[in-house]
N, C-alpha and C positions, 0 to 999 in steps of 0.2 A: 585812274588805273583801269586798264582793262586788260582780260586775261587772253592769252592766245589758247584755240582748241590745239586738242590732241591730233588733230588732221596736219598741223603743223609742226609739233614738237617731236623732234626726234629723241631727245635723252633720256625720259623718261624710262631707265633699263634697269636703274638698281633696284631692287626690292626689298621688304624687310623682310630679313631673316629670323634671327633674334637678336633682340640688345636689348639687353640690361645692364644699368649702369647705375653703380653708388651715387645718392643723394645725400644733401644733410642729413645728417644723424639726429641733427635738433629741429628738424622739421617734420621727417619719417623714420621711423622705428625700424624700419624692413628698406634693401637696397628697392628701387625703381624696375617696375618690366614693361616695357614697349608690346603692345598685341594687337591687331586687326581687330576692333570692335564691330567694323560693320564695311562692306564692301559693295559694287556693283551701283554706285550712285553716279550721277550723270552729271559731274563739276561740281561738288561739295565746295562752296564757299566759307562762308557765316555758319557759325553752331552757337546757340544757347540753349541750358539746360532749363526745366519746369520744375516743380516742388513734386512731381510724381517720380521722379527718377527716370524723366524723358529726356533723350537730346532733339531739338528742333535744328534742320540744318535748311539751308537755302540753296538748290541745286539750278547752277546756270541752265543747265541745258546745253544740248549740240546744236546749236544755232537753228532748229526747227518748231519754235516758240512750243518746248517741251520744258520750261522753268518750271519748279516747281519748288513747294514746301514740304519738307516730310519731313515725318516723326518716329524716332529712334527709339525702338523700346529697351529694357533695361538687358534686355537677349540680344540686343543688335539687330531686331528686324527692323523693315522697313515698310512704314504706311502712309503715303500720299494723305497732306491737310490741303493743299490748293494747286493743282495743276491748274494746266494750258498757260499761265503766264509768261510773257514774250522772252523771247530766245531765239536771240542774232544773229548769225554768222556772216560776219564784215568780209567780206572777200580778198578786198584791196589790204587789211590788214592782218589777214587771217587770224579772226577773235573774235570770241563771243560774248560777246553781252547777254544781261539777263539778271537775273533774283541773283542781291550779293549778301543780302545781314538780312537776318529776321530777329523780331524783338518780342517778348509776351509783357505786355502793358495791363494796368488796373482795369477791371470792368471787362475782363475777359477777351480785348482785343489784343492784336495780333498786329504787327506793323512792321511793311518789307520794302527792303530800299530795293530799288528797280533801277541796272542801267539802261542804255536804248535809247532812241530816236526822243528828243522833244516833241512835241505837239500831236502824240499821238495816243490811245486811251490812259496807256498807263506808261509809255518808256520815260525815264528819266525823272521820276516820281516814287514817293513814297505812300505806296497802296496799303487801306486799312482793310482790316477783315474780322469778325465775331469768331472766339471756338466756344461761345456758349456750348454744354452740352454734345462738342465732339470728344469723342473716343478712337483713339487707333483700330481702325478696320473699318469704320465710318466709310459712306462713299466720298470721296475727296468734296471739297468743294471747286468754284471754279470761278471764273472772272466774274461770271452775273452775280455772287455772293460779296464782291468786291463794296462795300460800303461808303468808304470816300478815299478822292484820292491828292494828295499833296503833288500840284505840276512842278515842281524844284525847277527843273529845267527846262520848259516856259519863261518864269521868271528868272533865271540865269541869262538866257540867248535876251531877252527884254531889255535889260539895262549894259547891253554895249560885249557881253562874253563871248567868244567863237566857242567854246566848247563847254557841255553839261555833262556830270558823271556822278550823279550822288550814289555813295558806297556804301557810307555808315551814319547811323547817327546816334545821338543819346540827350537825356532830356533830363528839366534841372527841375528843383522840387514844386514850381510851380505850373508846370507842364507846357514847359515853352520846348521845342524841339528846336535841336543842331543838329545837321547835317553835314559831314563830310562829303565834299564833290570834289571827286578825283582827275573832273575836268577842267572847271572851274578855277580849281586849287585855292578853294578856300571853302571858310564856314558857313555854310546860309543858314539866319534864323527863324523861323517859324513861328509867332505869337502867338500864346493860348487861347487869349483870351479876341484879340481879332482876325487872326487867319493871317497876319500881314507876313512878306518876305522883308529879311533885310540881310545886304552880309556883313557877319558881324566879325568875320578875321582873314587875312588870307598869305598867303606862303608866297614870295617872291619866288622866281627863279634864280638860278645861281650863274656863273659862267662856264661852261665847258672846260677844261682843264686839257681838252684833246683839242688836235689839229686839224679833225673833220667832224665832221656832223655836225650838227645843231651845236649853233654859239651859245647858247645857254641853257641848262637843262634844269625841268619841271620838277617841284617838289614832290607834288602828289601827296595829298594827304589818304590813308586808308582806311584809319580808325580814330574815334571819337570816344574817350570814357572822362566819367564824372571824376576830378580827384577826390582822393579821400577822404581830404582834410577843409570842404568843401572851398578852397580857391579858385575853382574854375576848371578845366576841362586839362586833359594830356592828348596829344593829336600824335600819332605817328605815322611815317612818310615811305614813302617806297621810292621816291624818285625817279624821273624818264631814263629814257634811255642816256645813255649808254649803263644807266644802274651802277655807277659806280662805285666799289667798296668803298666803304668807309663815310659815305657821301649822305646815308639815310640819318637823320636826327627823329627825337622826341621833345615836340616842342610842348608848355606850357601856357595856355592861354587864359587871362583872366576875364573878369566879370565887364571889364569896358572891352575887349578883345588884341589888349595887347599880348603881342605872342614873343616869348622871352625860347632860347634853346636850354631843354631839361637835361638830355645826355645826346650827345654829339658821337661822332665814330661807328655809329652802325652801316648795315645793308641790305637794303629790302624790304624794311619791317612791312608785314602787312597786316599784324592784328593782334590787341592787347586783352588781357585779361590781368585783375591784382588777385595774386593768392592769398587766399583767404586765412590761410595759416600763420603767415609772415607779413604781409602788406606789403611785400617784394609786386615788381611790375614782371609778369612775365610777356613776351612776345615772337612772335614766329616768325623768321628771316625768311622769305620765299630762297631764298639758294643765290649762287654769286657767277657774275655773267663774265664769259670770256668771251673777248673780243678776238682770240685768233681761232675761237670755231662759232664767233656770233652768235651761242648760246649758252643757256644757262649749267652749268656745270652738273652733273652728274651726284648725285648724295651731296648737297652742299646745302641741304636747307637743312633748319632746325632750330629749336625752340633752347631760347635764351631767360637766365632771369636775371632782373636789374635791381641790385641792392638802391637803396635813396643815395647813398653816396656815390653812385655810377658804378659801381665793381658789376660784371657784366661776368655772368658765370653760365659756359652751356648744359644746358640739361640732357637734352639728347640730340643728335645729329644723326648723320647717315642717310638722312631723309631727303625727299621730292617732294618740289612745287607747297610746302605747310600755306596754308590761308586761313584758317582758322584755330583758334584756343577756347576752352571754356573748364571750367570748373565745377566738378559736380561732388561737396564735400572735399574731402583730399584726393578725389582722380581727377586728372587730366584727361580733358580728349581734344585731339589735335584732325582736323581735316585734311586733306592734301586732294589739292582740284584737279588735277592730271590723273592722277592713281585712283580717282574715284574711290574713296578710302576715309575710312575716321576710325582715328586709333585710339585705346586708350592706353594710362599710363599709371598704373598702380602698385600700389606695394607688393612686394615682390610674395608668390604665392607658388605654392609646388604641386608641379602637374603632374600628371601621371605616366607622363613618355619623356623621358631626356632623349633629345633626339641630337648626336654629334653631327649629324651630315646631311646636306640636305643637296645633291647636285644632279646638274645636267648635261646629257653632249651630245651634240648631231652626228646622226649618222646617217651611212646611206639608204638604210633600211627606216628612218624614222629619227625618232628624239628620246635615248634613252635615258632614263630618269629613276635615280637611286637613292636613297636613304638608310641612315641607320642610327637604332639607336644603343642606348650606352643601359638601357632599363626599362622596364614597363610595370607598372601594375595595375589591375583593373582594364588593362586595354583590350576590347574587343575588334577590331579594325580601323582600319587608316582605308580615305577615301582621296584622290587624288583629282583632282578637279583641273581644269582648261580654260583660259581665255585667249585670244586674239589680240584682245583692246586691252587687258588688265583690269576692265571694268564687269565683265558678264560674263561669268564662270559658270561650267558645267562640269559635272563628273563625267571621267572618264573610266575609271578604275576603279575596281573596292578589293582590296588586299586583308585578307584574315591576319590580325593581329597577334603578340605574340604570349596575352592575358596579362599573367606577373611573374615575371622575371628578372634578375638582378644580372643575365648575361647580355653581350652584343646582340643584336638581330637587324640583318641586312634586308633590305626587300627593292626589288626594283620592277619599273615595268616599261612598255619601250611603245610609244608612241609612231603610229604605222602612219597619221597622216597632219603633220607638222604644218604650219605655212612658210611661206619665207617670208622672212623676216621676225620679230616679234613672234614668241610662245611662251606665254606666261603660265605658270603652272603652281598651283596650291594645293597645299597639303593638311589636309584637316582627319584628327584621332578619334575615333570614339568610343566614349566608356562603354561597360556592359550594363552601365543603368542607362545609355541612352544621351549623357552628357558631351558635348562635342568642344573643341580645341583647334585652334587654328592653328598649326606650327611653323608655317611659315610661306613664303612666297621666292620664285626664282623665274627667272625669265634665258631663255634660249634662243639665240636669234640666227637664224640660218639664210645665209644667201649662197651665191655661188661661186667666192673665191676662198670665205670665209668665215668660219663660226667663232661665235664670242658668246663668254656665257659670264653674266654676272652677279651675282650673290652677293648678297649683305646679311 
């Protein structure tokens, strides 16, 4: 798998509004709320949580070997653990490669799968790294801190492979590492105890089912976890192009590497996580491709969970490009690598602004932008922030709030210098103790025959 940048993705337009949406009742006490935990990250792939109440996520980069590692505090900031790590921008394919999973391992290391180039310091390898003794705000570390490195794809291109891609991996109790290689399209193993490669499973292609393109299409494996029940590994798949619904499985793979299909009929899976509440598998469909605008559909990603008997129930949808899942306690936090974005997903909690409206419209004067709410209390202002890209927001606006109130209140304000095209625009509360609220996000996009504005 490799991700296309944002330099090429056009759809990227819906944004999250608010959703909330009822969950089990015997899993959560309280319905489910979708929120922006943390924003302005540079291709959030991989997230794993730490026993501190961190998220660790693995940012590809814009193809300007700007990868990096950083670490999520439990407020949503964000502090760089290892920049400068390479970061691609394939031209001929427009996509980037770079840092896709980071792991936190015994003994205080740190292990990051790396797409990119074979035979070069670190692409196509799984880079080790110490956080002895780091802290969030720490000065990052940097590739000379790099300790050792696994060439995966050296040894892949070695024994006869045209293509290396290791994405993910996960390790069995005696510290043998697997790797998922999305190139590859299979598992390569790692031996603890002598360093040796071998692959230990791998994913045929299937046949195309269309009358053009590629006569047969790649399975792509994306993610690697331990089963449960310790049988051996769950591997799920993304499949090549043309991505066609229905076409991704979860396959089961045991201890000699025979690989059996676990639940068949997905699309896209690109990353698993077992909830810890239920022992359900949950996983994140990247969204579903049409073939009459050759891209990938608009709100069509979202995070699925899979009962052991295949009952396939969604959690939330509405969403872009998800690539990652993680679990921290009973929340969810979901990544999405285009929106630069990791959201979380927790029981449902009551804020201090119901906000009914949240819209935009071009005009000739600029990009007027209105909201309202339905109540406040405690609210001292609403800050209204700007981005370009969806990724690097500033404020634009600060609007006196309306404190506590149980009536309407409208507020608008009108943007005198829009771009064309793309104008993302967020909307963030804040209490009068200083407490901040992200309500939501909306994009405007203004050219010259035609304005469209999409909300979720």
């Amino acid at each position: 798998m490799r991700i296309k940048s944002t330099h090429s993705v056009l759809w990227v337009t819906v944004l999250l509004f608010a959703a909330t949406m009822l969950y089990s009742t015997s899993v959560w006490s309280q319905p489910l709320t979708l929120s922006t935990f943390a924003s302005g990250l540079n291709g959030p792939i991989g997230i794993t949580a730490d026993t501190n109440g961190n998220l660790w996520v693995a940012e590809v980069g814009t193809g300007n070997n700007d990868g990096q590692i950083s670490i999520l505090t439990p407020n949503g900031n964000k502090y760089p653990f290892l920049a400068g790590l390479p970061s691609v921008f394939v031209e001929e394919t427009g996509e980037v490669v770079g840092p896709w999973h980071v792991y936190l391992l015994p003994g205080n290391m740190v292990a990051i799968v790396i797409g990119g180039a074979a035979g070069t310091d670190f692409g196509a390898s799984i880079a080790w790294a110490s956080n002895f003794g780091f802290l969030p705000g720490d000065d990052p570390l940097t590739t000379a801190d790099i300790t050792y490195v696994d060439h995966i794809g050296d040894y892949v291109y070695s024994i006869g492979y045209t293509d290396s891609n290791p994405y993910a991996a996960e390790w069995d109790n005696d510290g043998n590492m697997y790797v998922a290689d999305a190139g590859a399209n299979a598992i390569v193993r790692v031996d603890a105890a002598t360093g040796d490669y071998s692959i230990f499973a791998t994913f045929p292609d299937f046949p195309s089912p269309l009358p053009f393109g590629p006569p047969f299409v790649n399975m792509v494996p994306t993610d690697i976890l331990a089963a449960p029940d310790g049988s051996g590994f769950y591997v799920s798949t993304l499949t090549g192009f043309p991505f066609l619904p229905g076409a991704a499985n979860i396959f089961h793979v045991d201890w000699n590497g025979t690989v059996t299909t676990m639940y068949a009929g997905l699309t896209t899976i690109t990353d698993m996580a077992i909830n810890p509440i239920n022992g359900n598998l949950m996983v994140t469909q990247l969204g579903e491709f049409s073939l009459d605008v050759f891209d990938f559909v608009p709100n069509s990603s979202q995070l699925l969970e899979i009962a052991p008997d295949g009952t396939v129930t969604p959690v939330v949808g509405l969403l872009n490009s998800l690539t990652g899942v993680a679990f921290m306690g009973p929340d969810i936090y979901l990544s999405s690598v285009f929106m630069g974005e990791v959201y979380s997903l927790k029981e449902q909690t009551t804020l201090p602004v119901t906000l009914s409206a949240f819209t935009g419209k071009a005009q000739d004067n600029g990009n007027l932008i209105q909201w309202t709410t339905a109540s406040e209390t405690n609210s001292a202002s609403f800050t209204l922030q700007y981005a370009s890209d969806a990724q690097h927001f500033a404020a634009i606006a600060t609007l006196a709030a309306a404190g506590t109130t149980p009536l309407n209140n409208k507020y608008s304000f009108t943007h005198l210098t829009p771009a064309v095209g793309n104008n993302y625009y967020r909307l963030i509360q804040i209490d009068f103790d200083g407490q901040t609220h992200v309500l939501g996000t909306i994009n405007v996009q203004r050219n010259q025959t035609e304005t469209q504005l999409h909300v979720t």
